[in-house]
Biopython code that builds the backbone (N, CA, C, O; Angstrom):
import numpy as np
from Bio.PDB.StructureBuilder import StructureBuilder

atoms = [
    (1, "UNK", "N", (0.850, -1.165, 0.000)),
    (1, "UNK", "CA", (0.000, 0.000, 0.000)),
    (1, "UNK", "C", (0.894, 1.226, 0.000)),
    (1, "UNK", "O", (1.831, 1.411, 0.777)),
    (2, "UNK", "N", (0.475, 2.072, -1.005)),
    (2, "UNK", "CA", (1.310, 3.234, -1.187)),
    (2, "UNK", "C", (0.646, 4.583, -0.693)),
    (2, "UNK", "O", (0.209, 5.415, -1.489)),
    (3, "UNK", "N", (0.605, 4.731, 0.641)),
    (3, "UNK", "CA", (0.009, 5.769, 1.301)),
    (3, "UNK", "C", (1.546, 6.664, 1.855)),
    (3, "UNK", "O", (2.682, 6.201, 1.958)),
    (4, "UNK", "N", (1.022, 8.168, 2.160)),
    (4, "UNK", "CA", (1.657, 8.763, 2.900)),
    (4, "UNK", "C", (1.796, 10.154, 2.494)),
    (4, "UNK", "O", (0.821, 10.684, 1.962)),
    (5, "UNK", "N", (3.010, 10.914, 2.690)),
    (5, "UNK", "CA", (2.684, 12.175, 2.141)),
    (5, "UNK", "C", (2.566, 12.793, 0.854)),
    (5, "UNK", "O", (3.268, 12.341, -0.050)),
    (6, "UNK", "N", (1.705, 13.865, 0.592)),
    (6, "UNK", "CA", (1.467, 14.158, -0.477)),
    (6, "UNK", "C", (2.966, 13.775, -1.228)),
    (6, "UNK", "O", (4.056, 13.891, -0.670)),
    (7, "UNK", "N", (2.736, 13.263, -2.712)),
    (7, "UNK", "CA", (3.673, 13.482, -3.932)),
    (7, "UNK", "C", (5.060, 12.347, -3.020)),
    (7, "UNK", "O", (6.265, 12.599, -3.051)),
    (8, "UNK", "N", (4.659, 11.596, -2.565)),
    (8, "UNK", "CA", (5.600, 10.065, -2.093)),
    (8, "UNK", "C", (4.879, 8.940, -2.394)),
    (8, "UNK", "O", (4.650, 8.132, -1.494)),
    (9, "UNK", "N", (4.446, 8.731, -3.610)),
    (9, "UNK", "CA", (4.187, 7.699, -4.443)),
    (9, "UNK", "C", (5.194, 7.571, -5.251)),
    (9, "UNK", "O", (5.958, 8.530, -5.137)),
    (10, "UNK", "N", (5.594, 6.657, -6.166)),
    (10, "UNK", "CA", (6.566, 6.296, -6.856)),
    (10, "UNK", "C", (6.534, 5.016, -7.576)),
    (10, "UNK", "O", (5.918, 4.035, -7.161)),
    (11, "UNK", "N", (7.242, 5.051, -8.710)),
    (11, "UNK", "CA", (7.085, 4.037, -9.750)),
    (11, "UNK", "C", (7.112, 2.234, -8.942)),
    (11, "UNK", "O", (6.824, 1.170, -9.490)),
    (12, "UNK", "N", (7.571, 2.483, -7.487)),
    (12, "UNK", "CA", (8.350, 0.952, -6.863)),
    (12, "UNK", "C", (6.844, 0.595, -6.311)),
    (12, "UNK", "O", (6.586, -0.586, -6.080)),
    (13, "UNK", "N", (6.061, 1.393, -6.145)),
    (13, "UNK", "CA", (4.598, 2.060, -5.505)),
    (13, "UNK", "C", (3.491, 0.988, -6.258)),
    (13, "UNK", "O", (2.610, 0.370, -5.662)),
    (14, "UNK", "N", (3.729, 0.945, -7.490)),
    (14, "UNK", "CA", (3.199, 0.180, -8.568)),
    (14, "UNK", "C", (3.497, -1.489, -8.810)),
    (14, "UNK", "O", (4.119, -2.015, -9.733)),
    (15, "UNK", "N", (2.736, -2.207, -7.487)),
    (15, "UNK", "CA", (3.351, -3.888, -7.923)),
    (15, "UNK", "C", (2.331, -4.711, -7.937)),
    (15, "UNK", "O", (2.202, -5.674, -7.181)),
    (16, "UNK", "N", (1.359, -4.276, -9.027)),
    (16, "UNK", "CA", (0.598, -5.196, -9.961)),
    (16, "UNK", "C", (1.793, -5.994, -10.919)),
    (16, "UNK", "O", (2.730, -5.375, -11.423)),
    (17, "UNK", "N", (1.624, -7.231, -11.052)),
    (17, "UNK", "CA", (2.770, -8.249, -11.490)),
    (17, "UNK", "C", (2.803, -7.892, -13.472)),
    (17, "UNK", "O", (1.865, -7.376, -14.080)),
    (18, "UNK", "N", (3.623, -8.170, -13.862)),
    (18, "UNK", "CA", (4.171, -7.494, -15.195)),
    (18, "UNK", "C", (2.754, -7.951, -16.243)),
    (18, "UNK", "O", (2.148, -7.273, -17.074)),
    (19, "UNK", "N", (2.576, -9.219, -15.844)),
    (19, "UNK", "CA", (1.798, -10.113, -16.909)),
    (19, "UNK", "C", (-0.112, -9.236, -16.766)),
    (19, "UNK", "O", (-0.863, -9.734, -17.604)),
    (20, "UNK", "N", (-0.527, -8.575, -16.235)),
    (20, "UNK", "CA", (-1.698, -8.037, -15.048)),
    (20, "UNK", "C", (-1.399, -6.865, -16.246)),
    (20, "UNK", "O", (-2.206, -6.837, -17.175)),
    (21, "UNK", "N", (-0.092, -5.748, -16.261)),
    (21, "UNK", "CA", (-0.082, -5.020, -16.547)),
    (21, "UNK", "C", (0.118, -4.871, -17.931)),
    (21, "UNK", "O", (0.005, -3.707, -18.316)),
    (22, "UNK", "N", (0.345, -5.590, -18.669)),
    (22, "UNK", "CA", (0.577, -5.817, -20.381)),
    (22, "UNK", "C", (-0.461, -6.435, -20.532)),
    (22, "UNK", "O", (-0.363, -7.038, -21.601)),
    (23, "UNK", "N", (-1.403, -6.628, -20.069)),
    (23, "UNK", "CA", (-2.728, -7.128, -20.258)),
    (23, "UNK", "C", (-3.873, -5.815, -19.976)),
    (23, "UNK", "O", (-4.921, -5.821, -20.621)),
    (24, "UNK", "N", (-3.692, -5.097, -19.330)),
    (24, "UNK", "CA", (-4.024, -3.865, -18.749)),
    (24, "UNK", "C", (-3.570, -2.891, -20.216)),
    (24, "UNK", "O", (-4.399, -2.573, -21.068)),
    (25, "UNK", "N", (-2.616, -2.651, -20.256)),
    (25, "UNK", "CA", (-2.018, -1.695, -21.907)),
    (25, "UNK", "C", (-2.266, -2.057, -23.130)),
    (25, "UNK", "O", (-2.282, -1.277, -24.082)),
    (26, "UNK", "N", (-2.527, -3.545, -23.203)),
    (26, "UNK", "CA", (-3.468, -3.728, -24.292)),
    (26, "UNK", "C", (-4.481, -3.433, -24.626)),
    (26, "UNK", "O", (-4.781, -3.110, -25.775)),
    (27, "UNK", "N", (-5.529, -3.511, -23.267)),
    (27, "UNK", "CA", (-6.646, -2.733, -23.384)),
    (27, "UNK", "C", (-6.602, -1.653, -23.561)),
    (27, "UNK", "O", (-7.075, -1.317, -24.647)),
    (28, "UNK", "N", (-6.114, -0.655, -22.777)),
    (28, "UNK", "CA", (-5.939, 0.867, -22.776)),
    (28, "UNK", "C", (-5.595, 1.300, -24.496)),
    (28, "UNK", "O", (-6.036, 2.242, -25.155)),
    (29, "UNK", "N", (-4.714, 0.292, -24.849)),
    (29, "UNK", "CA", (-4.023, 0.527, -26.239)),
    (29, "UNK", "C", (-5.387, 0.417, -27.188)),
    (29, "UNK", "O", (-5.549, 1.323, -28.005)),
    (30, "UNK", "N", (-6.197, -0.456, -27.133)),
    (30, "UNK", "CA", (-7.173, -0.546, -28.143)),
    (30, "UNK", "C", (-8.091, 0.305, -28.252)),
    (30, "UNK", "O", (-8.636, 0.731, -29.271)),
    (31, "UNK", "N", (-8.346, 0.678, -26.641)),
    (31, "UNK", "CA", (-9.453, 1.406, -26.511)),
    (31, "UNK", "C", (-9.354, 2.781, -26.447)),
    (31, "UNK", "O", (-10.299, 3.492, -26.106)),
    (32, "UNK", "N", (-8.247, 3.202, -26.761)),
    (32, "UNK", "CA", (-7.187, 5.034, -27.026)),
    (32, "UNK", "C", (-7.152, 4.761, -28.339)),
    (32, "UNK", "O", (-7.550, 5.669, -29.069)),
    (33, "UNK", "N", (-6.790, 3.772, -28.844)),
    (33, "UNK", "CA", (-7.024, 3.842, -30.661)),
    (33, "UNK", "C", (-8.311, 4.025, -30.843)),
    (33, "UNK", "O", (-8.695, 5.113, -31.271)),
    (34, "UNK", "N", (-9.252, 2.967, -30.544)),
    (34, "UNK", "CA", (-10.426, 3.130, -30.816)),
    (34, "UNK", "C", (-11.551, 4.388, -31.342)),
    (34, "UNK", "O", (-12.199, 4.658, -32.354)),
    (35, "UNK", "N", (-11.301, 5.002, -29.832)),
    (35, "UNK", "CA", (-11.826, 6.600, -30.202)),
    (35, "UNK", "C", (-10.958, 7.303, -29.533)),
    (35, "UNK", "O", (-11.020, 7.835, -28.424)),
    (36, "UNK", "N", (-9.765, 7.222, -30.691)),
    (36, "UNK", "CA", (-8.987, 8.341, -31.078)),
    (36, "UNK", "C", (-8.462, 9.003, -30.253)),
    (36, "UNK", "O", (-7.644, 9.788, -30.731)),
    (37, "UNK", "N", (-8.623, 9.054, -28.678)),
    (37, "UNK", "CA", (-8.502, 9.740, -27.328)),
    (37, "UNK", "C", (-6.731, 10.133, -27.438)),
    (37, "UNK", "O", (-6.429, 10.791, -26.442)),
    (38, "UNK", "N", (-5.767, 9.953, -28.175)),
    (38, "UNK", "CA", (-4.625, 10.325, -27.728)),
    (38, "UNK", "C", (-4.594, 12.080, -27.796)),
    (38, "UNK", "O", (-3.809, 12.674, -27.057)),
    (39, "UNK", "N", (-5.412, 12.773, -28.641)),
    (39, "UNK", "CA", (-5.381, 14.249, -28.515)),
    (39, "UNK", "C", (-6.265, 14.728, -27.367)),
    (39, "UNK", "O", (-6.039, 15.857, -26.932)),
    (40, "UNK", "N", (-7.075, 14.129, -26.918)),
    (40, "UNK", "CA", (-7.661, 14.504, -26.040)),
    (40, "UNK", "C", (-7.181, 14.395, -24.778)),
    (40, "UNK", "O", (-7.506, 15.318, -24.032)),
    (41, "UNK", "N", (-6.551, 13.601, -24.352)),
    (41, "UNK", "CA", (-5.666, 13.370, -22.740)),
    (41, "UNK", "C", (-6.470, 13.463, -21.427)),
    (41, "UNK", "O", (-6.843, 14.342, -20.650)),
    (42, "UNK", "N", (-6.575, 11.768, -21.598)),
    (42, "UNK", "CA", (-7.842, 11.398, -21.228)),
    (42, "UNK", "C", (-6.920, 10.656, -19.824)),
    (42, "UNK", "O", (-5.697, 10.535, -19.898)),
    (43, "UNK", "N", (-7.726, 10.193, -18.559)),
    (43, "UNK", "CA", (-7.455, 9.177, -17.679)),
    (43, "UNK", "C", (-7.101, 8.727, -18.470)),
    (43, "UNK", "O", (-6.063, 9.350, -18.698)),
    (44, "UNK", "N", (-7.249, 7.558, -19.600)),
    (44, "UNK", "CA", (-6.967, 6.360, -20.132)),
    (44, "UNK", "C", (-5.538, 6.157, -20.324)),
    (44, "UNK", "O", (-4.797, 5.218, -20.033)),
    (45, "UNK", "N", (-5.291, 7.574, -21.037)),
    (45, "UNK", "CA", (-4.004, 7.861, -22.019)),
    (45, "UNK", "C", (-2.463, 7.875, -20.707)),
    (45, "UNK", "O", (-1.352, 7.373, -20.536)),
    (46, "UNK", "N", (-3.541, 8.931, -20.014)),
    (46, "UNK", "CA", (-2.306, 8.841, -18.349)),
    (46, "UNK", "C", (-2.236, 7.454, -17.783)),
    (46, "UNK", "O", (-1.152, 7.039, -17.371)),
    (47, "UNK", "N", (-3.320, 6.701, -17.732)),
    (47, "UNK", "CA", (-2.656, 4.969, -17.160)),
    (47, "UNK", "C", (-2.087, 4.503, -18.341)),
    (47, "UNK", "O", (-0.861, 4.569, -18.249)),
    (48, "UNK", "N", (-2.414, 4.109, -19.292)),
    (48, "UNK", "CA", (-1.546, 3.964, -19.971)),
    (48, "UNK", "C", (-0.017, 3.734, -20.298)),
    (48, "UNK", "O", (0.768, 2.839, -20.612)),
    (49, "UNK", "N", (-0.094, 5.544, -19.944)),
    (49, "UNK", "CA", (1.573, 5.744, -20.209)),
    (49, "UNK", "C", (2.117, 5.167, -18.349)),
    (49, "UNK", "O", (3.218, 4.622, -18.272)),
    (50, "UNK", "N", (1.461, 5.307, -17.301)),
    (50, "UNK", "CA", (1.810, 5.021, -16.205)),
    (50, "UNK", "C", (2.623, 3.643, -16.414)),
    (50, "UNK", "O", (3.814, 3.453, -16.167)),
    (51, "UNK", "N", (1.430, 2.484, -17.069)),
    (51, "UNK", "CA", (2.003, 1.262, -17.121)),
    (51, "UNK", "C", (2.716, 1.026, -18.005)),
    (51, "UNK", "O", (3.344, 0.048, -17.599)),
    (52, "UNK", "N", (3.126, 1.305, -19.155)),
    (52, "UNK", "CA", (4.471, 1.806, -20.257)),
    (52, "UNK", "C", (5.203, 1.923, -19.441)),
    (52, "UNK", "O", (5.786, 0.954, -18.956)),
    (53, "UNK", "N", (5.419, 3.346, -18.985)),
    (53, "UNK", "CA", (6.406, 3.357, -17.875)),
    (53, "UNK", "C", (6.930, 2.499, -17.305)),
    (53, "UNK", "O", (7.979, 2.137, -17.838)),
    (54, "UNK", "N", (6.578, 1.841, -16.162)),
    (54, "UNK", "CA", (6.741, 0.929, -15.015)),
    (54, "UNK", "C", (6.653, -0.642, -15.956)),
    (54, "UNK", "O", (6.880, -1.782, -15.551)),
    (55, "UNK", "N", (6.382, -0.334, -16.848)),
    (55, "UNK", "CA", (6.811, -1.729, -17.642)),
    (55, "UNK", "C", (8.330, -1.826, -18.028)),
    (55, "UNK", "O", (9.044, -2.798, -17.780)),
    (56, "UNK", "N", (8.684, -0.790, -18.609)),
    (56, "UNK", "CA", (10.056, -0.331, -19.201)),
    (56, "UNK", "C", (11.015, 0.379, -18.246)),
    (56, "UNK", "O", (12.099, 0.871, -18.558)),
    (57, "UNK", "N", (10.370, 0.354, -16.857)),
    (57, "UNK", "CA", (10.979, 0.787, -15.261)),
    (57, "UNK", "C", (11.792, 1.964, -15.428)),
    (57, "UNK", "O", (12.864, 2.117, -14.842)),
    (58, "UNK", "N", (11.257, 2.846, -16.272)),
    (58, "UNK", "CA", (11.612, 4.413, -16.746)),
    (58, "UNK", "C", (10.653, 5.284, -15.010)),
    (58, "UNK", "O", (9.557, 5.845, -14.987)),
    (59, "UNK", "N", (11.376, 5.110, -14.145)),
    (59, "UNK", "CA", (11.072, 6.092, -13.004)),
    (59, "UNK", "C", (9.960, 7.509, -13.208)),
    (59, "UNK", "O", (8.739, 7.668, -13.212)),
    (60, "UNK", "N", (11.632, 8.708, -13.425)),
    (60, "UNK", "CA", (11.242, 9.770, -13.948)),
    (60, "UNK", "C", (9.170, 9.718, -14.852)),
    (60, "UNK", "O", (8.155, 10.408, -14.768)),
    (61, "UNK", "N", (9.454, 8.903, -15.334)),
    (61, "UNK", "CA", (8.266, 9.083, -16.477)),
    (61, "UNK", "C", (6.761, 8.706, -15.751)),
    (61, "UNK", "O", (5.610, 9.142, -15.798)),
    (62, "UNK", "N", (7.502, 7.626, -15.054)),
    (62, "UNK", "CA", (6.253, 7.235, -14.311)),
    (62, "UNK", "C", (5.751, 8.053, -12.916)),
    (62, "UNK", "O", (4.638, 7.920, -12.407)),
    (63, "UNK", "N", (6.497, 8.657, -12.574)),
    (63, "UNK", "CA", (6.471, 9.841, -11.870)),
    (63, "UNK", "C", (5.599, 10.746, -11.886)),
    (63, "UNK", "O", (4.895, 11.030, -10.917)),
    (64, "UNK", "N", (5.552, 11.326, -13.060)),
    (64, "UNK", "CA", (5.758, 12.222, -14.198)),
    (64, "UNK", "C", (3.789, 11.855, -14.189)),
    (64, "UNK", "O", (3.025, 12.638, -13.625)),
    (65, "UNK", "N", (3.379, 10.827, -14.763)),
    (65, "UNK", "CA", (2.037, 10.014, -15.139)),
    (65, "UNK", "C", (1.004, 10.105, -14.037)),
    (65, "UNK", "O", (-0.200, 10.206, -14.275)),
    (66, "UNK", "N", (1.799, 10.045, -12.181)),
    (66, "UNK", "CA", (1.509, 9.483, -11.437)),
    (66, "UNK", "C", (1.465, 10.925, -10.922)),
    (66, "UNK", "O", (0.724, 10.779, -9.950)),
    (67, "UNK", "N", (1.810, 12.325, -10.955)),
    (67, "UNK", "CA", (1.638, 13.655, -10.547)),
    (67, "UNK", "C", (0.491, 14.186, -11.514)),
    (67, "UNK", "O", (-0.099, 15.205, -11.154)),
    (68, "UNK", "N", (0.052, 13.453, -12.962)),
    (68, "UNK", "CA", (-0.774, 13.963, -13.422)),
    (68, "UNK", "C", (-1.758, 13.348, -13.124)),
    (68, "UNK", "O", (-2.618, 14.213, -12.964)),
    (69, "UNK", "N", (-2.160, 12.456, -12.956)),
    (69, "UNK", "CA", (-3.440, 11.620, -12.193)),
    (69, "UNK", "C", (-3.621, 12.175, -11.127)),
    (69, "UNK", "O", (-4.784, 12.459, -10.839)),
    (70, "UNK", "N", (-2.508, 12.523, -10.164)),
    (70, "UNK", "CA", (-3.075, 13.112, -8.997)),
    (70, "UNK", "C", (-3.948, 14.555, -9.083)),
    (70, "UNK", "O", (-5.079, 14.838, -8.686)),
    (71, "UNK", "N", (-2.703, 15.494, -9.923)),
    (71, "UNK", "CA", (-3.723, 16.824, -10.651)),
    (71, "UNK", "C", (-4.626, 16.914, -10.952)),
    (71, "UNK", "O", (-5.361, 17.759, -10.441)),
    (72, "UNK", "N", (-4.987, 16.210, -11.796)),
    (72, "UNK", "CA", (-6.393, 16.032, -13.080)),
    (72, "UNK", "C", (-7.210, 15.058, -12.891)),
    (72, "UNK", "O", (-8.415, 15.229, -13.076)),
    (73, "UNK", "N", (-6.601, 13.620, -12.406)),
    (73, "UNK", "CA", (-8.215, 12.541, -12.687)),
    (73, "UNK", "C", (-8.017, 11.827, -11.076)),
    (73, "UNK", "O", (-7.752, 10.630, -10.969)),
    (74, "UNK", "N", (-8.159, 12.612, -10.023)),
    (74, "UNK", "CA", (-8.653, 12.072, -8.759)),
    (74, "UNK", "C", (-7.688, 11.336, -7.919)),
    (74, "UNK", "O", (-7.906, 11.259, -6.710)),
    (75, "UNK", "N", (-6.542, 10.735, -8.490)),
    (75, "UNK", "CA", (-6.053, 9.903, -7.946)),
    (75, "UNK", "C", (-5.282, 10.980, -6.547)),
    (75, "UNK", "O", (-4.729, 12.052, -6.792)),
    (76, "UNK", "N", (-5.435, 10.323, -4.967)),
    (76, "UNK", "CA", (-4.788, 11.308, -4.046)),
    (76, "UNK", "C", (-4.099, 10.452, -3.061)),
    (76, "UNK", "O", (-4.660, 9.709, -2.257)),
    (77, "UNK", "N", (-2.157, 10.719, -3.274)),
    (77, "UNK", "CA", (-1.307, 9.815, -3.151)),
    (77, "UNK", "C", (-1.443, 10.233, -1.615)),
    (77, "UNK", "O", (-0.463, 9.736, -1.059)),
    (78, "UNK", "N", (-2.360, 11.050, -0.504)),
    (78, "UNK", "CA", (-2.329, 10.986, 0.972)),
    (78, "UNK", "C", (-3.810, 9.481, 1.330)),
    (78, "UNK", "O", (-3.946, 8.871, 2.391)),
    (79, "UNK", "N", (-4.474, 9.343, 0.321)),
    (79, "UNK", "CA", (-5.161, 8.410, 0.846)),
    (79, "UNK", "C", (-5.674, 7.172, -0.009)),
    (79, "UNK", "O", (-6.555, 6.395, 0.360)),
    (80, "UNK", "N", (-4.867, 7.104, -1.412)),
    (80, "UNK", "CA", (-5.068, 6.556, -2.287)),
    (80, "UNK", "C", (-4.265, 5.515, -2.465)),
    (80, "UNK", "O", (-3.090, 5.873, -2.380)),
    (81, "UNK", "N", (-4.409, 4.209, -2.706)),
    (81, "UNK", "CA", (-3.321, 3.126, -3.141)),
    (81, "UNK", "C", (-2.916, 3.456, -5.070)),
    (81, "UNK", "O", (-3.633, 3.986, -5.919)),
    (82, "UNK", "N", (-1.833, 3.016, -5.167)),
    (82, "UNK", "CA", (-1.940, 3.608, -6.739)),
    (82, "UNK", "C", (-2.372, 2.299, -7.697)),
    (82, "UNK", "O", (-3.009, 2.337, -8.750)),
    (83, "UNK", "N", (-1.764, 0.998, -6.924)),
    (83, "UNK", "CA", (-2.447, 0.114, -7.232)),
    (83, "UNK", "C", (-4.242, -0.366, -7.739)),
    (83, "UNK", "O", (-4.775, -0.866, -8.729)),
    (84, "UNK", "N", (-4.694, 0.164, -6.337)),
    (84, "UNK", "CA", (-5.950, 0.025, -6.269)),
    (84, "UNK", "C", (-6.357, 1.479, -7.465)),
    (84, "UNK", "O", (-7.118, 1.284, -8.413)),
    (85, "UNK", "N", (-5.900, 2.470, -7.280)),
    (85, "UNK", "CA", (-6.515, 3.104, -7.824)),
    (85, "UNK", "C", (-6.146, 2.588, -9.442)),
    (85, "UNK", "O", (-7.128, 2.871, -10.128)),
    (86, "UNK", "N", (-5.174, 1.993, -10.209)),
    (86, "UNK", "CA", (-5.320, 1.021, -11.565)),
    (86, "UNK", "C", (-6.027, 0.304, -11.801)),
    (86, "UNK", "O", (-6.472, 0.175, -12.942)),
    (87, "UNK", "N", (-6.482, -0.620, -10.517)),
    (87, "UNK", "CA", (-7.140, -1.731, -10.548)),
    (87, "UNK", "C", (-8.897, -0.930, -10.909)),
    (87, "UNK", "O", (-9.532, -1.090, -11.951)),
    (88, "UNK", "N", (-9.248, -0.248, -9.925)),
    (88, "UNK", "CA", (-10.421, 0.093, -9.838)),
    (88, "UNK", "C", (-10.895, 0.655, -11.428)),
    (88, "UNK", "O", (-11.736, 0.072, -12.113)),
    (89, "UNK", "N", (-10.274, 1.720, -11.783)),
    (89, "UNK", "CA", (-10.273, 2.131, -13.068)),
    (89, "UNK", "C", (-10.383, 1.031, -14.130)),
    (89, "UNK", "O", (-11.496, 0.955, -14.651)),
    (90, "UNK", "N", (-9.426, 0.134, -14.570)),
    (90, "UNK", "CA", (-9.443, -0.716, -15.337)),
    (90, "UNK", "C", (-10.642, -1.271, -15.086)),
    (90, "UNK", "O", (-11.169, -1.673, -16.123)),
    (91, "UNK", "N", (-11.269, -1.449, -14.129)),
    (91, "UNK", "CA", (-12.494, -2.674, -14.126)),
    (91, "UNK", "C", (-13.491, -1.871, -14.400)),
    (91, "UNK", "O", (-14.497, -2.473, -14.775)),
    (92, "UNK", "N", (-13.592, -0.564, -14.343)),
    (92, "UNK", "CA", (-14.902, -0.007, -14.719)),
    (92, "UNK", "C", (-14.536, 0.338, -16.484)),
    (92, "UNK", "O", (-15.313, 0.167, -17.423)),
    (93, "UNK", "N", (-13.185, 0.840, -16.542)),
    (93, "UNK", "CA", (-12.840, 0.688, -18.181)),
    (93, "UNK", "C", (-13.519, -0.868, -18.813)),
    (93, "UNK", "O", (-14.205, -0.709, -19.823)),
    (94, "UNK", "N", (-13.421, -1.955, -18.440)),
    (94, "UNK", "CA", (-13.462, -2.728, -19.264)),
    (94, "UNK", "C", (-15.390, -3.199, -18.843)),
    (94, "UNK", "O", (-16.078, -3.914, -19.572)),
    (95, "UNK", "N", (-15.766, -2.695, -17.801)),
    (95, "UNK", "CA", (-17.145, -2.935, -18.098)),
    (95, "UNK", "C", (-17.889, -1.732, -19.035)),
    (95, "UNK", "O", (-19.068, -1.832, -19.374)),
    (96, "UNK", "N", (-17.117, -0.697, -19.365)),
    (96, "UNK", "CA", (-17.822, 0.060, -20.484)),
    (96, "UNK", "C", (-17.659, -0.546, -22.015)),
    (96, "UNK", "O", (-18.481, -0.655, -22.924)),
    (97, "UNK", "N", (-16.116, -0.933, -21.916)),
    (97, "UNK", "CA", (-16.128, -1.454, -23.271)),
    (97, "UNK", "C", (-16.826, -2.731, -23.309)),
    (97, "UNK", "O", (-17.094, -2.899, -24.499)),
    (98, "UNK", "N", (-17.384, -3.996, -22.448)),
    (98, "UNK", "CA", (-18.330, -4.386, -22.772)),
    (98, "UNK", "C", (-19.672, -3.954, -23.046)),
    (98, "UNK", "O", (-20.226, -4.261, -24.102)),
    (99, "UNK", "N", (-20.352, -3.106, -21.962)),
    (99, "UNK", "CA", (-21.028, -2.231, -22.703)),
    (99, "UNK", "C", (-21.442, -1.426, -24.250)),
    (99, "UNK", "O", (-22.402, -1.473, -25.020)),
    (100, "UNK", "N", (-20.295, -0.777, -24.201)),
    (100, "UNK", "CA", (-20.103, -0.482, -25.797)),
    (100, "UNK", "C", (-20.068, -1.716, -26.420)),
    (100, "UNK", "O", (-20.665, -1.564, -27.486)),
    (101, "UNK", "N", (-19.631, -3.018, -26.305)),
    (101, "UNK", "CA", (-19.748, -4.161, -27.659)),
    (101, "UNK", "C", (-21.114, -4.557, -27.731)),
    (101, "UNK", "O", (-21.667, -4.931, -28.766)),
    (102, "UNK", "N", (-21.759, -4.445, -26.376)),
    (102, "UNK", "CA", (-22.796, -4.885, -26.244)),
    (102, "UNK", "C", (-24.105, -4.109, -27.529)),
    (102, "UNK", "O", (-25.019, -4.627, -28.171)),
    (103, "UNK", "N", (-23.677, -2.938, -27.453)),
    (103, "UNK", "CA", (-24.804, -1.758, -27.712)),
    (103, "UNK", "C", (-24.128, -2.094, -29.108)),
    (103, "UNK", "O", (-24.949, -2.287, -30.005)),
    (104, "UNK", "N", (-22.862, -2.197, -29.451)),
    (104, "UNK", "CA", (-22.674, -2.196, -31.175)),
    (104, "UNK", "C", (-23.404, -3.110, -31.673)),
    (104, "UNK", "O", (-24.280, -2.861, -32.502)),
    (105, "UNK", "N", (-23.062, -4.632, -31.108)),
    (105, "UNK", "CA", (-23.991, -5.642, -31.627)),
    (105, "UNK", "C", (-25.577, -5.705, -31.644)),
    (105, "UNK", "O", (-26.154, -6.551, -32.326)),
    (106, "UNK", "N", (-26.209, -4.849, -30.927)),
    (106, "UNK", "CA", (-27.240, -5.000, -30.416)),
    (106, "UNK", "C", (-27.964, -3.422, -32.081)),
    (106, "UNK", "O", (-29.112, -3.446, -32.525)),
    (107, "UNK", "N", (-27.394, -2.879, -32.323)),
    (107, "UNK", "CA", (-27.243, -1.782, -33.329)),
    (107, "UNK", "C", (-26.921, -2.445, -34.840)),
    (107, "UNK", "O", (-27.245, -1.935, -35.913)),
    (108, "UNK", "N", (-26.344, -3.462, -34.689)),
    (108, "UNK", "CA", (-26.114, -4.533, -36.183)),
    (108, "UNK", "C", (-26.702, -5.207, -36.399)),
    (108, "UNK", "O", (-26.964, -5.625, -37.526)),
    (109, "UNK", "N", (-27.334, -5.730, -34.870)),
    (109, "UNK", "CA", (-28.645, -6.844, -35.092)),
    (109, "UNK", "C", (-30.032, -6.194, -35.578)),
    (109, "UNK", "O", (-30.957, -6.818, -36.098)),
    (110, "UNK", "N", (-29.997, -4.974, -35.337)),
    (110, "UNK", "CA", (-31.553, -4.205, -35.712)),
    (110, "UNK", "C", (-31.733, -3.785, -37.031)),
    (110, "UNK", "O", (-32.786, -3.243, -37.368)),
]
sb = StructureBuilder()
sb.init_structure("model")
sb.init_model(0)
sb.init_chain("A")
sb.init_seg("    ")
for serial, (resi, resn, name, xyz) in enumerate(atoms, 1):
    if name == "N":
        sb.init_residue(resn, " ", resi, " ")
    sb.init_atom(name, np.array(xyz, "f"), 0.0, 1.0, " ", f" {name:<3s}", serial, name[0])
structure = sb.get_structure()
């Protein structure tokens, strides 16, 4: 658990196991292609690059990912796990994109 003072989170902070997380960036990867979200700079695009990062154990960068989540999309390293906060995200990411397959097919069938 990566609690404590503000901006003392860190890339070592992040130990979802490698195989979790290249499974995790695949998604993110399809679903930032999908609709186009890399100009927009979206949550998605910031986990993303978080787990890039910490895949390729580039610190600085993941740092970097992990101060903008805190800024912009909620994540708060005084009461937040950074873990949990990937985990949580991803699972509501991937119940939309079922959602969305759901509603495409359901739009092809009519």
């Amino acid at each position: 658990m990566a609690r404590g003072k503000k901006y003392h989170v860190f890339m070592e902070h992040v130990t979802i196991d490698n195989m979790t997380l290249m499974k995790y960036r695949k998604i993110l990867d399809d679903y930032i292609k999908k609709h186009d979200l890399w100009d927009v700079n979206t949550r998605e695009c910031w986990l993303f690059d978080l787990i890039d990062f910490k895949l390729q154990g580039n610190a600085g960068l993941c740092y970097r990912s992990i101060r903008m989540l805190e800024m912009h999309w909620g994540f708060d390293s005084d009461n937040d796990d950074i873990d949990f906060y990937i985990i949580r995200h991803m699972q509501a990411l991937q119940k939309k994109i079922l959602e969305e397959e759901m509603a495409e097919k359901e739009a092809e069938n009519k």
